[in-house]
N, C-alpha and C positions, 0 to 999 in steps of 0.2 A: 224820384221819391218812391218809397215802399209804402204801399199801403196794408195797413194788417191789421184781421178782424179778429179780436180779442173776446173771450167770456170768459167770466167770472164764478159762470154756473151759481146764483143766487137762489135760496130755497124763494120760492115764487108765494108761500102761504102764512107766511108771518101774519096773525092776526090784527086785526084795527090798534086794539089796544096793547100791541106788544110792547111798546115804549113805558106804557103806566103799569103795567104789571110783573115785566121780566125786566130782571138791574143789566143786561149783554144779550148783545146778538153771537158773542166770541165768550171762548171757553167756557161758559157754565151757562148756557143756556139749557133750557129743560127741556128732557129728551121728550117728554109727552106733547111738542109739539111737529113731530116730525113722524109724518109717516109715509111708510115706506112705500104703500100702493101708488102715495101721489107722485113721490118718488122717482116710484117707476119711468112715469109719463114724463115729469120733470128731466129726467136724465136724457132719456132718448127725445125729447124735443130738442135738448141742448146739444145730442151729437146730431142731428138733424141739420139741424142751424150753421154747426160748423161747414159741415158737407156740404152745405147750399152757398154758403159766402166761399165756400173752393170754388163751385161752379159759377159762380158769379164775376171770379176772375180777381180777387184781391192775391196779395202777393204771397200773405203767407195767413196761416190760420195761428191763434196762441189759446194756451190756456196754463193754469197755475198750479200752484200747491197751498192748500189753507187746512188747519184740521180744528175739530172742535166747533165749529160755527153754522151759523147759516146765512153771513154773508158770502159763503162760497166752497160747493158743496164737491171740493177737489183734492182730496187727500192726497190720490196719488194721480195726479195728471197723467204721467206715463203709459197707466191703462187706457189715457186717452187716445194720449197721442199715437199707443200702436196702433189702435182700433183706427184711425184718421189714417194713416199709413198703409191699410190695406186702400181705404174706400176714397182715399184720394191720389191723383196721379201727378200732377208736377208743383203744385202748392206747397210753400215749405212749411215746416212744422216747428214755430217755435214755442218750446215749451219752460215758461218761463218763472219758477221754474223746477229744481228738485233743491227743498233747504238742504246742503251740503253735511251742515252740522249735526244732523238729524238721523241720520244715514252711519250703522254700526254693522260691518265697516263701510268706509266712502264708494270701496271698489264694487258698488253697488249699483252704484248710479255712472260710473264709469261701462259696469256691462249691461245696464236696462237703455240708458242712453245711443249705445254701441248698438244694440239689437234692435233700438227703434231706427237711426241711421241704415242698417242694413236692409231691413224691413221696406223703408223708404225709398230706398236706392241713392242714398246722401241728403237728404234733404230736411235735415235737422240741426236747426240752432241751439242751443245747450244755454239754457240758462243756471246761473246759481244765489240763488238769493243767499241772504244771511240768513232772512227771515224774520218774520214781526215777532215781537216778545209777548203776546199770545198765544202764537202758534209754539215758538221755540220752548220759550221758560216755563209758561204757565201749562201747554196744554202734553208737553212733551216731558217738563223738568230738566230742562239744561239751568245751566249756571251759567246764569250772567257774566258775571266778568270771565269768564273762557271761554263764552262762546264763540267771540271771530278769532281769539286764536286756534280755536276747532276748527273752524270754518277755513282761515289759510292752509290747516296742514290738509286739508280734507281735499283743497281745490288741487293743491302742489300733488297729493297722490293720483287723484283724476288723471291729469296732465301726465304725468310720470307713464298711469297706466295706459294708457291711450297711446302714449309717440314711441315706449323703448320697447324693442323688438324683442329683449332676451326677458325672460323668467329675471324677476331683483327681488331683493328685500328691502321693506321699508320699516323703521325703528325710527318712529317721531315720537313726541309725548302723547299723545290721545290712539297712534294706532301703530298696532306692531304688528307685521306678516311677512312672513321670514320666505310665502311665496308671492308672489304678485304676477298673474299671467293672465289677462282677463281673454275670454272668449265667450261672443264672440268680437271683432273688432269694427269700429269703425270703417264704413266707406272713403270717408271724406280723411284727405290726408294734409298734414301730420293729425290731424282731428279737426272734430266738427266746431262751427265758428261759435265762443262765449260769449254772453253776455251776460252785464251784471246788474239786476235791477237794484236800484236804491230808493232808497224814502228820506232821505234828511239826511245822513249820518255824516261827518266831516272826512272820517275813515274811510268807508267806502270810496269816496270821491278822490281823495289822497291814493288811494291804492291804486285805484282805475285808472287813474294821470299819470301814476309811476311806470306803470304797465303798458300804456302803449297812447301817451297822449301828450307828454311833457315836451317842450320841443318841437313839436308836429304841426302839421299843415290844420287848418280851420275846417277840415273835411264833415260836410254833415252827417256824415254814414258813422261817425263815431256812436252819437247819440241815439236815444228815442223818447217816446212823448207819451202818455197815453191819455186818450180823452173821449170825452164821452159824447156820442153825438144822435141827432134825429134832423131827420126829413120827410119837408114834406112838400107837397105843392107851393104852401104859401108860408110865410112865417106864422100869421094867426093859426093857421092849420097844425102845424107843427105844436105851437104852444098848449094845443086843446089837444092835442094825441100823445102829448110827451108827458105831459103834466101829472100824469096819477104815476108812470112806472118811475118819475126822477124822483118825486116827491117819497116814494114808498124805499126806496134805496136810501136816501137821505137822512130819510127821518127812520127806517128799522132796520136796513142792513148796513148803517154805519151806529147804532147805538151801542159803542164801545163802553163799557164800565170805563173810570180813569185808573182804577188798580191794577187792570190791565191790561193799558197802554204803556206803563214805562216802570219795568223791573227795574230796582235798584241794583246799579253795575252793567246791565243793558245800555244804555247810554254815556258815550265818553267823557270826560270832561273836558276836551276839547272841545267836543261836540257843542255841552253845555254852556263854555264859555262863549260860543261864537253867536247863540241866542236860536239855532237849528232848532225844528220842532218838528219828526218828524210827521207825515196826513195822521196819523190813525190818534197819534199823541196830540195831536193839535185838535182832532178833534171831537177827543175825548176831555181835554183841558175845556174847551169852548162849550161843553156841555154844561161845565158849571156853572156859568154865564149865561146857558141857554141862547146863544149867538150864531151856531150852528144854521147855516140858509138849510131850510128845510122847506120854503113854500116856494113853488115856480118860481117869481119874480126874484127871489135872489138869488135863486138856483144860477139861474141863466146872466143875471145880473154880474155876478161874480165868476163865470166862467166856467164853473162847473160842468156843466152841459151846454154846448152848443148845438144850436136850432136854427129850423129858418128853409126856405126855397132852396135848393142844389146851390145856386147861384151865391146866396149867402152864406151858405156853409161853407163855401170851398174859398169863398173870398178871406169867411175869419181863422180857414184851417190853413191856408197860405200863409197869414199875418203869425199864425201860432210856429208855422216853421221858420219865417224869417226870424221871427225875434228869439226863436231858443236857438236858431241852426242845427234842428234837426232834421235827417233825412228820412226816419224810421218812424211812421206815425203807428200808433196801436190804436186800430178805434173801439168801442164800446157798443155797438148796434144794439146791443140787447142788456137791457140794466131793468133792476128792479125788478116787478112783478109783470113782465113784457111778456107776451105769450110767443107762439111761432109764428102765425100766421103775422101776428103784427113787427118780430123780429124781423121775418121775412123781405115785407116792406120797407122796413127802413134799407135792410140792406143793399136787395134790388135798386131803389130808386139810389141810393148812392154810388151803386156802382156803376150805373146806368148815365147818371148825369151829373155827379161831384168828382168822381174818379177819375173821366178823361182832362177835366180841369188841373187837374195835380200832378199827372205822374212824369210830367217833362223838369217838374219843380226838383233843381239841385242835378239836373244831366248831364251837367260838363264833371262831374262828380265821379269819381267810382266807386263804387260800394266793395270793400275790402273785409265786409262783415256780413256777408250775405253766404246761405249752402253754394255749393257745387254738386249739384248730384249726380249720377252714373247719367252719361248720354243715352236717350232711349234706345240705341241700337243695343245698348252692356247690358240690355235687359233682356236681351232673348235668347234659347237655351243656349249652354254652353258646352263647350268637347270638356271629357272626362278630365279634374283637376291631378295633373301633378306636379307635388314639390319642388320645388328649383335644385335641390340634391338627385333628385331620382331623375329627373330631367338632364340633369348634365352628364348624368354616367349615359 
């Protein structure tokens, strides 16, 4: 099994009463709670954090793309991920990940992706969300009903630009470029491994199956998980240290308005008919109701976050891989208003005593979705490059 430490990078200072006085934590929140000084501190704790969980020996580090919010304070992931690309050395980088649709033109993220791979020495997983209808519709202005046909033509050029070796042109309906030659290129060949995060949608999951699932062996490495976790000593331990950062993520960095959790044409009617809802839409709908676990006990109750001694955690993170058969766990070590020093901990102590528990989990398995990166010898200097033309005369 892969173990991989995820952030979310959450602004950490959402006031007490942010819930009673501001209608989102996404797209229209007021900018006069956000300042920069803290910021500061906020950021580089969060690239801190990452760089400790590489040392700490997890498989791969993640991080996202969200705009407009301050449930997660990552427009452009990719400035992460280069930055993570110097200051880390065999930990892969998956960055999950760049909304495709969003990106004018695609062959954008085709060469930021390409140069963080390089950078890396191959060590980059390429995510492509659709992206939530927050981020997309509201905080961007795409249109709804075209945005996953954006999204297909945007992936298909990625692809294109990434494997074909000659200068093409591409004439779809959303992008025309009569050059196509990205530089510079990917390490990882024909290109680095995709993946495709979902939240509900009946499409996504039809698409992913068509692509490389239909027919196919029960392999866990297809999949991944993401979940939110703490540790500690004891379970009571854990409940008394976890309790204020789940609760504070719960209750202010998911206080979605329901106007903008589901654009009309955002959602398919397939989707619709099958009764799909996706997290952000669900629970922004449960808002009205006020059902939404927001206090420890159903936090943890409902699975939300799982807690508890090493021992119990990795008993109920085993039980979470057998029943979805995933091999890709994402974990969440740092949620809410978690500072470093206490991120830290959680981390450490799972790496230290939950992580040898797991990673033999799914071994008879091969992971066909994992980087390749350049062997560390292909990292040391090299004799002057010439082209296989100038080479052969």
């Amino acid at each position: 099994m892969k173990l991989m430490w995820f952030h979310l990078m959450p602004y950490t200072e959402l006031p007490d009463d942010f819930r009673d006085n501001h209608p989102s934590v996404w797209v229209d929140i007021h900018s006069s709670l956000f300042d920069p000084r803290r910021a500061h501190h906020m950021y580089n704790d969060f690239m801190d954090e990452l760089e400790y969980a590489a040392e700490c020996g997890f498989d791969a580090v993640c991080v996202n793309e969200h705009h407009s919010n301050g449930y997660g304070l990552m427009p452009s992931p990719n400035l992460i991920a280069s930055a993570l690309a110097r200051r880390t050395a065999d930990t892969a980088l998956c960055v999950m990940g760049n909304s495709l649709a969003l990106y004018n033109p695609p062959t954008r993220v085709a060469e930021e992706f390409a140069m963080i791979d390089v950078i890396s020495g191959g060590r980059l997983i390429a995510g492509f969300p659709v992206g939530t209808p927050m981020d997309t519709c509201f905080a961007f202005g795409q249109n709804p009903s075209t945005l996953r046909d954006r999204y297909y033509e945007a992936h298909d050029l990625v692809l294109r630009a990434w494997i074909e070796q000659d200068t093409f042109a591409f004439n779809g309906r959303f992008n025309q470029q009569r050059y196509v030659n990205i530089w510079p290129r990917p390490v990882q060949k024909p290109h680095p491994p995709i993946w495709i995060p979902g939240g509900g949608s009946i499409e996504t999951w039809r698409w992913c199956a068509e692509m490389d699932r239909l027919g196919k062996d029960r392999n866990p490495y297809r999949a991944g998980f993401l979940q939110f976790v703490g540790v500690a000593e004891t379970r009571d331990e854990a409940y008394r240290l976890y309790r204020e950062p789940a609760e504070y993520f719960y209750g202010r960095c998911l206080h979605v308005d329901p106007r903008f959790a589901g654009a009309p044409g955002y959602t398919s009617e397939a989707t619709q008919r099958a009764g799909v809802v996706g997290q952000v839409a669900q629970v922004a709908r449960m808002r009205r109701f006020d059902t939404l676990a927001r206090e420890m006990d159903a936090i943890v109750e409902k699975g939300y976050v799982i807690i508890g001694s090493p021992d119990e955690v990795a008993a109920q993170l085993k039980e979470v891989a057998a029943n979805l058969n995933v091999g890709h766990l994402m974990l969440l070590c740092q949620f809410g208003n978690m500072g470093k020093d206490f991120a830290k901990y959680n981390t450490k102590l799972f790496a230290e005593k939950v992580m040898p528990q797991l990673t033999d989990t799914f071994s008879e398995w091969e992971d066909r979705w994992w980087p390749r990166p350049m062997h560390r010898d292909a990292r040391a200097p090299l004799a002057p490059f010439q082209p296989a033309a100038m080479a052969a005369e």
